[in-house]
GUKOLRO-653171 format. One record per residue: x, y, z of N, C-alpha, C, CB in turn. Coordinates in steps of 0.05 Angstrom, whole numbers, padded with zeros to 5 digits, always signed. Glycine has a CB too. Layout:
XYZXYZXYZXYZ/...
This chain:
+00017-00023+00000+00000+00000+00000+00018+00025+00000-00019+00000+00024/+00014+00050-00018+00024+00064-00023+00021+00087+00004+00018+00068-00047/+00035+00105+00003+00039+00123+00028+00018+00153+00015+00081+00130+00036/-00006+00161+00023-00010+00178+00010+00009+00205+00011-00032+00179+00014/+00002+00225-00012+00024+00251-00012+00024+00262+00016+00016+00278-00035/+00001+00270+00020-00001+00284+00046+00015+00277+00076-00028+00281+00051/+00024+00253+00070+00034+00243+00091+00066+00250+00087+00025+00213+00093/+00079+00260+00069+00102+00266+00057+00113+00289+00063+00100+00264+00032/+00089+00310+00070+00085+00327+00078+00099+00339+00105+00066+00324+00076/+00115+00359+00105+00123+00366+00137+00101+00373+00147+00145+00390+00144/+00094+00373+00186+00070+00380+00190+00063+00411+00191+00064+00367+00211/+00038+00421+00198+00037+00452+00190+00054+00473+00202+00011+00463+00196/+00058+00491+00203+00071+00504+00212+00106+00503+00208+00061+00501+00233/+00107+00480+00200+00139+00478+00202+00156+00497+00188+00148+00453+00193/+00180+00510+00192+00187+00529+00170+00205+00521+00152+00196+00553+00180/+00199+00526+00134+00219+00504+00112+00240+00534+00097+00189+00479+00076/+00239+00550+00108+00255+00573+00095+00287+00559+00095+00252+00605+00115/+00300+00571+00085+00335+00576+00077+00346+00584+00094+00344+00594+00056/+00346+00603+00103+00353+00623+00121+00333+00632+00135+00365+00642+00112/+00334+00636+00170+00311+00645+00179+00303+00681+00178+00311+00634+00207/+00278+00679+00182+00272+00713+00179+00275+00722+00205+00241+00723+00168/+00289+00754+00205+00280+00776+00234+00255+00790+00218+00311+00807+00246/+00237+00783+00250+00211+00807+00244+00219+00829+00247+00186+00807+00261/+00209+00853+00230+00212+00880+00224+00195+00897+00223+00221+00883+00205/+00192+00913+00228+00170+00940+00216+00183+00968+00209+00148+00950+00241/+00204+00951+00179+00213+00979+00173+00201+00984+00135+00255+00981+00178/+00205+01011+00139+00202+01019+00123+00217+01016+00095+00199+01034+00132/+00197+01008+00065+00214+01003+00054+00194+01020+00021+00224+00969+00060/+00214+01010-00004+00198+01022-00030+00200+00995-00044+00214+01050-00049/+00187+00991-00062+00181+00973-00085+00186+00991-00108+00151+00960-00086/+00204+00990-00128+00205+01001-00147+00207+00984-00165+00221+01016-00146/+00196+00988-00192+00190+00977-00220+00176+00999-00242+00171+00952-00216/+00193+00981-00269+00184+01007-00289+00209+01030-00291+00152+01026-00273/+00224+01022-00286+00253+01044-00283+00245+01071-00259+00260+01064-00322/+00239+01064-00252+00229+01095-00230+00203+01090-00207+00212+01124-00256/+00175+01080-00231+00158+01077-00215+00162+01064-00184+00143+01067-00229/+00142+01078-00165+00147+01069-00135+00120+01061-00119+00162+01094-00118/+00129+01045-00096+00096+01039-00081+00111+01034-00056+00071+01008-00092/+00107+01054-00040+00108+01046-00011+00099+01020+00002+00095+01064+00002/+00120+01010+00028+00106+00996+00034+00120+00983+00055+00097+00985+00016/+00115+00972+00072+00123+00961+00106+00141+00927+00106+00084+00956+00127/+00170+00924+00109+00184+00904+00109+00179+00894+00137+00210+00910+00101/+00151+00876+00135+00147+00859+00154+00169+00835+00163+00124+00848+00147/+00183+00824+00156+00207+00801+00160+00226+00804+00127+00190+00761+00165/+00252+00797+00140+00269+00799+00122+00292+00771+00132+00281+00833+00121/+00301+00762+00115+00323+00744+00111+00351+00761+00089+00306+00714+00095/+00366+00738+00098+00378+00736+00074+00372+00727+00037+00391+00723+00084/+00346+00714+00037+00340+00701+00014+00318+00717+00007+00335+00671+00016/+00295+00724+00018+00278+00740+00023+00255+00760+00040+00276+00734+00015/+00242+00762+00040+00220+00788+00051+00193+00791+00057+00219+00807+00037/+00174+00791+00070+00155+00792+00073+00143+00823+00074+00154+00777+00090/+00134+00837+00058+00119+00856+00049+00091+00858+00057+00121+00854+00024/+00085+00884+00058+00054+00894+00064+00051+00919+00046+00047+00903+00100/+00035+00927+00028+00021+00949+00010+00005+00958+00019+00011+00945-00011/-00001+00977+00017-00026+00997+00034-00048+00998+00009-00012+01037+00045/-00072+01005+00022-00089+01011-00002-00099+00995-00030-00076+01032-00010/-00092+00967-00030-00097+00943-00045-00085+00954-00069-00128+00932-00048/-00070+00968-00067-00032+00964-00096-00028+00941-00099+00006+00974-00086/-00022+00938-00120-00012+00917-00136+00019+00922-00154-00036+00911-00155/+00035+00908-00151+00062+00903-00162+00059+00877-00184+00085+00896-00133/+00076+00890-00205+00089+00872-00224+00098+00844-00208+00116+00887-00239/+00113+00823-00216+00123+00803-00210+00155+00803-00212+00109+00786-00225/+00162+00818-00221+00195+00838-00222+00198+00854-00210+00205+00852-00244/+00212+00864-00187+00213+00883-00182+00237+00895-00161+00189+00885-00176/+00240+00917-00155+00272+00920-00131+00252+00926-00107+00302+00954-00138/+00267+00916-00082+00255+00928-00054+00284+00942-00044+00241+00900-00027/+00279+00967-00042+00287+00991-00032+00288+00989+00002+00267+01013-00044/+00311+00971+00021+00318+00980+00047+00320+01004+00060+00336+00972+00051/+00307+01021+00066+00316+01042+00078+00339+01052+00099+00300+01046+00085/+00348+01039+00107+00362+01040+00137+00387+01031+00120+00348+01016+00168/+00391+01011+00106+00420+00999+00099+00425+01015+00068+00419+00958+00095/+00417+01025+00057+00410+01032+00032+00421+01013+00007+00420+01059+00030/+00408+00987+00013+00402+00975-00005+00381+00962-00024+00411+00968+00001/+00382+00952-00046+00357+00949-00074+00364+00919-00075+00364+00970-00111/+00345+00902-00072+00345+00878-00075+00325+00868-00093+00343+00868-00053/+00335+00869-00120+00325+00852-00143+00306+00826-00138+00351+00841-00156/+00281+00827-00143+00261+00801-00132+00242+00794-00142+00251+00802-00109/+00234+00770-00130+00207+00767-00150+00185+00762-00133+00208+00743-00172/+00157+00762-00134+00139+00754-00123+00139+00728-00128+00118+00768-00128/+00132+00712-00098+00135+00690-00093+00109+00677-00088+00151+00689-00076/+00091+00698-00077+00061+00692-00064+00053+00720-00057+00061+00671-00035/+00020+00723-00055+00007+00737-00051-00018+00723-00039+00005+00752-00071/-00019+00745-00011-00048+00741+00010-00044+00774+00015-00045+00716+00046/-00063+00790+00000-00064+00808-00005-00074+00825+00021-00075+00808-00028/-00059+00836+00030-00036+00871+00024-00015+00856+00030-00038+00907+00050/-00004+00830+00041+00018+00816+00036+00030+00808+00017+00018+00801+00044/+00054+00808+00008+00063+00797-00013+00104+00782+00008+00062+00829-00045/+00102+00757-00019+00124+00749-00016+00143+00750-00028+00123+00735-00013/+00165+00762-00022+00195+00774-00046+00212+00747-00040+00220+00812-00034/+00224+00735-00069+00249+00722-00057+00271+00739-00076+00250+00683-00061/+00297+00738-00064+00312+00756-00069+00322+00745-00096+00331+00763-00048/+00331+00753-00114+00344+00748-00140+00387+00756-00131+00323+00777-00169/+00376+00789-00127+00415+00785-00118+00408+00819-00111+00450+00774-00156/+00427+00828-00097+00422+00855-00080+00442+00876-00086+00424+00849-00050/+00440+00895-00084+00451+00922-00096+00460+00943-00072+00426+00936-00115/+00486+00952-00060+00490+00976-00051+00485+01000-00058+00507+00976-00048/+00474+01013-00045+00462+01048-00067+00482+01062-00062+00430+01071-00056/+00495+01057-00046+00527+01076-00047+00543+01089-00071+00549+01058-00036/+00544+01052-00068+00578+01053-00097+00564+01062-00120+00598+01015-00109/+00576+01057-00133+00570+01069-00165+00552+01041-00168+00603+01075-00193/+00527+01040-00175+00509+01019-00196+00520+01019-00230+00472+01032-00196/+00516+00994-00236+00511+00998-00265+00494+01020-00278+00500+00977-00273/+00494+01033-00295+00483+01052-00314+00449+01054-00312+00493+01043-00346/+00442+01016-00320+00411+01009-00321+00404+01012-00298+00403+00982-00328/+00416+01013-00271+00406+01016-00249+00402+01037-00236+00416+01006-00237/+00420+01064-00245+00415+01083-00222+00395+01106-00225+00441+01096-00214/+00373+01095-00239+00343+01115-00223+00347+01100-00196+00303+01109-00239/+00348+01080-00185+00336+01069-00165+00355+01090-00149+00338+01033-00160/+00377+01096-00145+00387+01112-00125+00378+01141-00120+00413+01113-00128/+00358+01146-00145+00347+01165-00145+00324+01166-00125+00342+01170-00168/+00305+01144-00127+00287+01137-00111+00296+01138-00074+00279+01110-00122/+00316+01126-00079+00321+01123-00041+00337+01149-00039+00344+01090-00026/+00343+01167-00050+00354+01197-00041+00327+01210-00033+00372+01216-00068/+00309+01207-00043+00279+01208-00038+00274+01210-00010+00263+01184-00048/+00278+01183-00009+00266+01161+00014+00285+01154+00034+00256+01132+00002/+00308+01160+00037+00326+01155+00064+00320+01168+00084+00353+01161+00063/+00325+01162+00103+00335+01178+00131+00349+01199+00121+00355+01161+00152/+00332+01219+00142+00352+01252+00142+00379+01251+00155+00336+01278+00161/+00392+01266+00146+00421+01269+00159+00425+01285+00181+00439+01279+00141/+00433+01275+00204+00438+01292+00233+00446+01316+00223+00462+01281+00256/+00428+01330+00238+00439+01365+00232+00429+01370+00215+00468+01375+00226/+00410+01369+00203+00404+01377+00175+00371+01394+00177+00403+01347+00153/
């Protein structure tokens, strides 16, 4: 007698991630479209990926960069899942806004000059 699938199954809850997530409530951008932007709240973050919240039932492409605020980094990603104003990013490969970006990339540093933290004294 065969084993059914379900039984193959880890049980619920288990976390089958890569790397584990820190919960967060920071602020972050979704950018796509070379420029276009959508606010939106970095509920958990890993190393591999992100758990996202959108305000106002926005909707994002399936491509797109998430804009760190605090580290000033752009992490190239894709939608993984949606339980809407949630969405799930897994990371593709990540970007410093510092250094010099490639050419194709730097509207995005345009966006987080936007959107960073103010500078003491300022």
């Amino acid at each position: 007698m065969s084993t059914p699938p379900a039984a193959k199954l880890p049980p619920r809850g288990v976390d089958q991630r890569r790397s584990p997530r820190r919960r967060t409530l920071l602020a972050g951008k979704v950018v796509f479209g070379e420029g276009l932007s959508v606010s939106c709240t970095i509920r958990d973050i890993s190393e591999s990926g992100a758990k996202i919240r959108l305000a106002g039932g926005a909707c994002i492409p399936s491509r797109v960069f998430l804009i760190e605020r605090r580290t000033a980094t752009a992490y190239e990603a894709r939608v993984s899942w949606i339980k809407a104003p949630d969405f799930g990013l897994t990371f593709v490969t990540s970007y410093s806004l510092e250094p010099k970006l490639p050419a194709e990339l730097r509207y995005l540093v345009g966006v987080w000059e936007k959107f960073r933290p103010p500078l003491a004294g300022v």
